[in-house]
N, C-alpha and C positions, 0 to 999 in steps of 0.2 A: 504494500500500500504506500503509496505515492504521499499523502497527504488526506486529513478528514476535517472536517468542518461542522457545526452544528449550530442551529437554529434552537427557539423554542420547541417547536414540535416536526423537527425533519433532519437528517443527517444529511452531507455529502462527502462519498469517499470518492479519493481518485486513484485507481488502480493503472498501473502500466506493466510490461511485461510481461504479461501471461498469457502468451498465445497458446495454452491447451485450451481455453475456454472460449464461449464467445461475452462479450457483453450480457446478452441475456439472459443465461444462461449463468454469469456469475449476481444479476442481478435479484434471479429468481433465490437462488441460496441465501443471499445475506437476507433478502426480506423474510424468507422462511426461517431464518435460523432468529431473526430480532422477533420476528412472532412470537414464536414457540419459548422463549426463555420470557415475552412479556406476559404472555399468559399464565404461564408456570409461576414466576415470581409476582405479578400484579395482579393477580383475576379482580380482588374486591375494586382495586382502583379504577380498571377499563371497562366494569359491567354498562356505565350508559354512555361509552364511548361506541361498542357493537351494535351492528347491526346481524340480528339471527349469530352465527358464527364466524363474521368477516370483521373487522375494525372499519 
């Protein structure tokens, strides 16, 4: 990782180097992987953040 940045409620990472992956496809991981650990460790705090199953 190149560099990260953060907002109130959004990240920016800059990734360079890694031609195994494509963009999307590392894009799809990191939001999957900040999901599932906000879930895990947050539930009470993002219950009226969801909608059904998706934030």
């Amino acid at each position: 990782m190149e560099a990260c940045g953060f907002g109130p409620d959004h990240v920016h990472l800059f990734v360079s180097g890694c031609r195994k992956y494509s963009v999307p496809f590392m894009t799809q991981m990191f939001k999957g992987a900040s999901s599932r650990k906000i879930r895990s460790e947050l539930q009470g705090h993002i219950k009226d953040k969801r909608r059904e199953d998706s934030f």
